[in-house]
Every structure is written in C-alpha cells, then in structure tokens.
N, C-alpha and C positions, 0 to 999 in steps of 0.2 A: 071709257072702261078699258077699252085697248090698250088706250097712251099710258093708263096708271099702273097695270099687268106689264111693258115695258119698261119704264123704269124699274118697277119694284125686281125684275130680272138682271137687267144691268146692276141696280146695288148689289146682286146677291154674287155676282161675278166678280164684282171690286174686290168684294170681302174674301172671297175665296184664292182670287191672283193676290191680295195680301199676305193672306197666310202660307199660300204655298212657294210666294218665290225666295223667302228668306231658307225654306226647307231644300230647293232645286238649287241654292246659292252654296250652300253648305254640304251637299250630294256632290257639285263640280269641284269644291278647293279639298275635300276630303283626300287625303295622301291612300294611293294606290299600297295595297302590304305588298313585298318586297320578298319574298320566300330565296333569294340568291343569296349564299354564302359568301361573305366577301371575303373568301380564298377558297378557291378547289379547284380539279383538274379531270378533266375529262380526257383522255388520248384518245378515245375512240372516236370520238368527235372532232379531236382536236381545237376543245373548248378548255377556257380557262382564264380565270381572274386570279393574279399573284401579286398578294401583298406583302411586303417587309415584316416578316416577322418581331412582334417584340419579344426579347428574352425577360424574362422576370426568373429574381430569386436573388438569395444574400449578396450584400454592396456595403461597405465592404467584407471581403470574402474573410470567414473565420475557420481556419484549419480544424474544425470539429466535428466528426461527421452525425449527420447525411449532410453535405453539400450538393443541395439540387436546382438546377437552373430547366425552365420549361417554356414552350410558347404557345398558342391556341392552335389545334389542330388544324395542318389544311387539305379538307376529303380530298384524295386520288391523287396528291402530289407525293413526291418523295423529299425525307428529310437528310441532311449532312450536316454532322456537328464536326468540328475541330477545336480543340483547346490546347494553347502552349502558352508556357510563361514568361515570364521576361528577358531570360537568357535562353530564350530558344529552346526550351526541352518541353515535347508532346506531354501534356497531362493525359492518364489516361483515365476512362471515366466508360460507366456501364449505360445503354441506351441507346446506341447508334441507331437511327433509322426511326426513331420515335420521337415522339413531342415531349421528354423528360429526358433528361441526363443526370445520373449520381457522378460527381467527383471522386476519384480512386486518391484517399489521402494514406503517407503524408507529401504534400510540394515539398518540392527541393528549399533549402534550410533558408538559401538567402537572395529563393526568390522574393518579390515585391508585389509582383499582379499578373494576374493571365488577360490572357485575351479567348473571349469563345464568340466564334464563329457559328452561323447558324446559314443552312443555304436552303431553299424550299424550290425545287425543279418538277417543269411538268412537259416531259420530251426534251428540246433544247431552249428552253426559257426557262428563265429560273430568276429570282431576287433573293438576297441573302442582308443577312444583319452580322453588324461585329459590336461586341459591349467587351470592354477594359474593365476587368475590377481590380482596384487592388487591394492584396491582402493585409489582413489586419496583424500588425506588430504581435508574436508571441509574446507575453507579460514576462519576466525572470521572475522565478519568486522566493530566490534569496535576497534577504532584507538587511538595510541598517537596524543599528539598535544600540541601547545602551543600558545599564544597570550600575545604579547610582545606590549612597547609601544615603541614608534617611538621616542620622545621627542618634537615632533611637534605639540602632539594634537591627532595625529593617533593612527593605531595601526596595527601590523602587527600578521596575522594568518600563522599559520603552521601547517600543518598536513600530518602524514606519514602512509602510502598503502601498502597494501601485497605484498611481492616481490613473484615473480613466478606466479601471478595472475592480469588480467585485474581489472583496478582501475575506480572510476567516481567521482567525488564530482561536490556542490553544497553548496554553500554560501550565505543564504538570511534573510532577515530580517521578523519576527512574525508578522502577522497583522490580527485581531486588537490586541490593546496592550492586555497583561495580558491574550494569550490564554496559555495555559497550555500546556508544551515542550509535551506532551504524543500526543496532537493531530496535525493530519498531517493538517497544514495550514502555508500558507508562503506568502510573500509579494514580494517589490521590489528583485530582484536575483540581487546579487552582485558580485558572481562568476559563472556565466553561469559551466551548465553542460559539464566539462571535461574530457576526459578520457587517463588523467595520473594517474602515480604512485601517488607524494607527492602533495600537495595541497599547495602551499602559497599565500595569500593573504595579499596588505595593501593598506591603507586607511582611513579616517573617517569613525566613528561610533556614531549613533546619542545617546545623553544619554537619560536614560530611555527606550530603547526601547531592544527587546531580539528578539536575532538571535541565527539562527542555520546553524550548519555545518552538513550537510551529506553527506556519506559515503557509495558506495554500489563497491562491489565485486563481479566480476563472479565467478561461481564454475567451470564450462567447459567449456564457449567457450575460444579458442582462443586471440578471440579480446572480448573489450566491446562492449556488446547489449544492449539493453532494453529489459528483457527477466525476464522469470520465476524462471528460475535458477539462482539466486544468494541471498546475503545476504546484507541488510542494517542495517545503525545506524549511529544515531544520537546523537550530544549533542547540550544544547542550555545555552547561558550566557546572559548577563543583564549588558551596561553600564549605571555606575553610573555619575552622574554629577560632583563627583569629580572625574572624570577621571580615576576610579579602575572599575575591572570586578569583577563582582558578581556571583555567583548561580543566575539562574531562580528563579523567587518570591521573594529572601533575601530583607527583608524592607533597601531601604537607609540612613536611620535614624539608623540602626545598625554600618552604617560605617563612621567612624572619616569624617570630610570633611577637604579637601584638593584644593585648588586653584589651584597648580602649578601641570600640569603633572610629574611624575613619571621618573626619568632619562632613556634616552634610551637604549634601549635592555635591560629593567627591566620588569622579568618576572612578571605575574600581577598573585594574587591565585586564583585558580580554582577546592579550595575544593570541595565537596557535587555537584561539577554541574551535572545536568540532564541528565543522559547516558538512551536513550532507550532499552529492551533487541532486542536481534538479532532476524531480519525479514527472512524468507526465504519462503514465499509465498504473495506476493503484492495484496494486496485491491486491487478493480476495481478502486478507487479512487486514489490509488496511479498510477496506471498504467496510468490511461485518464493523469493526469499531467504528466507524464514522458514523452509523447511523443510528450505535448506542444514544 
C-alpha cells in the first residue's frame, strides 16, 4: 500500500516539474523593461547618456516657408543649433535652445545647401550631429511658346512648363481694350485654369483685342495649389485684322495688311511681346481671383 502511495506521489511531482519548468524558463529569458531614456542629463548627479542626435525635416531644402528641422528631446541637456550656407553666411532661424528650429527665409539667391548643426551638452560632454541639405532649384516661370495659325482663321497656342515641378496656366482675353499687359485685368477665360505641364490651346481669336497667357509654378508642393509659394508670368499679344499677331500696343497701321490667312502651321512673330518680370509673392488681388 505504501510503495503504491509513493509512486502515485512521485508521478504527481513529474507532472507538476513539467509544467512548471517551461513557466520558470520563460520568467528567466523574459527581458527586464528599461524605464532609461536613452538621452538625458542629470548635473546634479553628474549622470548621463548622450546620444547623436538625429535631425529630421525637408531634404531637399524648399525656400517656402515654414522650414523646420527637429530632433527627439534630450531631458536636462542643453540644445545648440548653427546653420550657415554654402558661402559662409549664418542663416538665421527662430528656436535656439529647443528641439525645433523655424528657417528665417529668404536664403541668400545663389546659395546651393546649408549645413545645420545640432550639439546636445551635459556639463562638459557633449555629442553633436551635422546634416547638409541642399536646396532645391527656384523654378523661373517665364516660359517658351509659340502661336501658330491654323489656316482656317484660327490659331493655335503653345506653351511649355517646368519639368520636375507643378505647372497651371491660364488663357484669357484683356478687358477693356487697350489695358496695359503690366496690369492684372482679364476678361472672358479661354483656357480655364490647369494644372498641367505644357499648355495648348486653339481656336479663334478676336482681332484687335489682346490676351494673355499665364503662367505660374510651384516651388515646393508636390501638386499644384494656389498658394504663396510659387512664381508667375506672363505674356500678352494683340491680333491684328490682317490675321498676324503683334506686340501689345504695336499700332496696325505698322503692319502690311493682308486678307488671306497665313498658311498653316506658320509661325506668326512675337518680337518685343510683353513678358512680365517674375512674381513670387501675389497681391491680395491676385490671390481673391485665383480662387474664382
């Protein structure tokens, strides 16, 4: 009876250091939690873990603001940013002392990339990071183009967008007559605002009357906006009754007259036309229209 009471013990032991040594196996590899910041700075103690900060934020750099570069907080250190550009000139930028930095635009015209600096000090130890970015080509967004006659009477527009950058045009007719290409005033719209690359347009064109083509580019978004960042420009022409395009203003009485349209896909000349210089901050006025 004894011996049977013993083993029926011993089994009941097996069964139990079974199950429990996969549990005590699993208790010992279990990873301890870690509650240390891996950066901070204690002076009081003269404790501290200093890591290389990483900087994050726009690469490359677009002249549009907010430009803000930041790195992960490190508790009770102190922060030192620097940024200067390729020719040596301090950018200056709002933030010092903190884990975010705004860019003070605009950089100098023909810088290329800055460099920012970042130094994270706790007493006399310290590690720092430096990141190059460099900046991204301003677009020009005076365009080629051309305006061809159809043979029909018409006329066909063309005009070509910055590649690598969001495009829009805008095709409409001056009203009233004889306003001056320099000032923002426009009539019937003939080519609603699009946002493609190349622009072509055809169609009749009334004579005497002068139109304009514009032109506007983003600098950093992505897509086309209607936004503060970007560049426009414009040019404007004048047909004539005898079926040639003119400069803005050119009296018609300067030009031979001519009955029969101009054979088609004959380029029409577009000396002295009216180029505006390049826009990169829109009038209130330009803007209320834009969002017609």
């Amino acid at each position: 009876m004894r011996t049977n009471h013993f083993w029926k013990q011993a089994i009941m032991a097996c069964v139990l250091l079974f199950i429990l040594l996969p549990v005590a196996a699993n208790a010992q590899t279990k990873p301890v939690q870690n509650n240390v910041p891996p950066c901070f700075c204690c002076e009081s103690i003269n404790a501290y873990q200093l890591t290389p900060p990483v900087i994050t934020g726009p690469d490359p750099l677009c002249a549009c603001p907010p430009v803000i570069y930041s790195i992960v907080p490190c508790p009770g250190a102190s922060i030192t940013w620097t940024v200067v550009d390729n020719l040596g000139n301090a950018v200056t930028f709002t933030g010092q002392s903190t884990a975010s930095i705004t860019l003070t635009l605009p950089l100098a015209a023909t810088a290329t990339s800055v460099t920012i600096t970042v130094k994270i000090s706790c007493k006399d130890k310290f590690v720092q990071t430096q990141k190059i970015v460099k900046i991204k080509p301003k677009p020009n967004p005076c365009f080629p183009y051309s305006i061809t006659n159809d043979g029909n009477g018409g006329f066909v527009i063309n005009a070509t967008g910055n590649v690598g950058y969001p495009n829009a045009w805008r095709i409409t007719q001056i009203v009233p007559d004889n306003t001056p290409c320099s000032a923002w005033a426009y009539g019937p719209v003939l080519f609603p605002d699009q946002a493609i690359q190349n622009a072509t347009w055809s169609g009749a064109l009334l004579p005497g009357k002068t139109y304009r083509i514009i032109h506007w580019v983003e600098n950093c978004s992505p897509t086309y906006i209607a936004s503060d960042c970007r560049g426009c420009c414009w040019v404007c022409f004048t047909i004539t009754p005898s079926a040639l395009v003119a400069p803005s203003g050119t009296p018609t009485g300067n030009l031979k007259s001519k009955t029969a349209f101009p054979k088609k896909g004959t380029k029409v000349d577009l000396m002295n036309v009216s180029v505006s210089p390049q826009i990169d901050v829109l009038t209130d006025e330009m803007k209320k229209e834009l969002k017609k």
